[in-house]
C-alpha positions in Angstrom: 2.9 31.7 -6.2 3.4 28.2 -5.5 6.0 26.6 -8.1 3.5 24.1 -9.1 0.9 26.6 -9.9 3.8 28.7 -12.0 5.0 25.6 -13.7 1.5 24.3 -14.6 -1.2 26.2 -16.3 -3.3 23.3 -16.7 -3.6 22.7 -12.4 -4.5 26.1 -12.7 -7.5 25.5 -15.1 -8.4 22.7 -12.5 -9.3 24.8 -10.0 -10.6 27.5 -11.9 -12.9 25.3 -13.8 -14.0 23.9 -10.4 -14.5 27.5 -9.1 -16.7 28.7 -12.1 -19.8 27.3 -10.9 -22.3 28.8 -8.7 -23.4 25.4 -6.8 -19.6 24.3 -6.0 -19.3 28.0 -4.7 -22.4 27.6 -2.6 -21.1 24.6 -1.5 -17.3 25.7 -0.5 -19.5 28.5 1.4 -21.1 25.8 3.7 -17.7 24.1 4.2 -16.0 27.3 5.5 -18.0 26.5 8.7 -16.1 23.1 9.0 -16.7 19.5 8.0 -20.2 18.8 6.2 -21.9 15.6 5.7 -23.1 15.1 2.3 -26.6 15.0 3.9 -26.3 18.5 5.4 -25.2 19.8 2.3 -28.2 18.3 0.7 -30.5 20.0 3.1 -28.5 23.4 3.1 -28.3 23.6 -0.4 -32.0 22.1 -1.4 -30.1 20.2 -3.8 -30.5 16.6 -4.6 -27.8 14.0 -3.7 -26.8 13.1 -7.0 -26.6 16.5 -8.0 -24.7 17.3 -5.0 -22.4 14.2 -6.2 -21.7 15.2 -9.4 -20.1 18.8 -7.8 -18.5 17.3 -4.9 -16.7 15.0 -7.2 -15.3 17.8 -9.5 -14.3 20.1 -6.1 -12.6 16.8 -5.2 -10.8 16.0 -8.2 -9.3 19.8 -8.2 -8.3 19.2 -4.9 -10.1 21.8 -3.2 -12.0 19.6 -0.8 -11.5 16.3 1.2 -13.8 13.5 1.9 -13.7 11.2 4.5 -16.0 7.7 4.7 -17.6 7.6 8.7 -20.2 4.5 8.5 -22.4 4.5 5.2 -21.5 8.8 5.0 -19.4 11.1 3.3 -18.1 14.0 5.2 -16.2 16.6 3.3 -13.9 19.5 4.3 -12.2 22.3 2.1 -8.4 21.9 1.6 -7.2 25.4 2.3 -3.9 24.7 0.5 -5.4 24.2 -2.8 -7.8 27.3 -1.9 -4.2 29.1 -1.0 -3.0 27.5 -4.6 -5.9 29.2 -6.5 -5.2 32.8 -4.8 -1.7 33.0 -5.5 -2.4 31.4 -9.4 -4.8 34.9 -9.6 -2.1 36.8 -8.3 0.4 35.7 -10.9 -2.0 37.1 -13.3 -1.6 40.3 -12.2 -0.6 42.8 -14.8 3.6 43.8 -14.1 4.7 47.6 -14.2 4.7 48.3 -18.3 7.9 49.9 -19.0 8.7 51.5 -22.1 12.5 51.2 -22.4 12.4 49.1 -25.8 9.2 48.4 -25.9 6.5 48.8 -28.4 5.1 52.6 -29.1 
């Protein structure tokens, strides 16, 4: 796991929080393909803009996607080290070997 991960619980809860929603899911599904404009996304997603504003904004601010200004568009793009962050926060969760050498029972 990545030290800043280990060290802080709360980036953790960043991009959990960011993860627990089905249209920020659906919309990190769209990005794996590459690069979206918010316009696609609209149209893949059937989803209005401001709606679609209001998610991108919170995958943004956990880091999990970049955005990128090209004329009067957004573009965004998943950040796969902050995807890589999130996998290895899960697998720090995992339960250790219980041993019972002065343990409890």
């Amino acid at each position: 796991m990545s030290s800043a991960t280990r060290a802080d619980p709360a980036r953790a809860a960043r991009l959990f929080h960011a993860l627990s929603d089905e249209t920020r899911l659906r919309i990190l599904a769209r990005l794996r393909q590459g690069e979206r404009c918010v316009c696609e996304l609209t149209d893949a997603l059937d989803a209005a803009q401001s709606r679609l504003s209001f998610h991108l904004k919170t995958l943004k601010e956990a880091g999990l996607v970049t955005d990128r200004r090209e004329g009067r568009w957004m573009y965004y793009a998943i950040d796969p080290a902050a995807l890589a962050e999130a996998a290895e926060a899960l697998e720090g969760l995992e339960p250790a070997a219980r041993s019972r050498a002065g343990g409890c029972c």
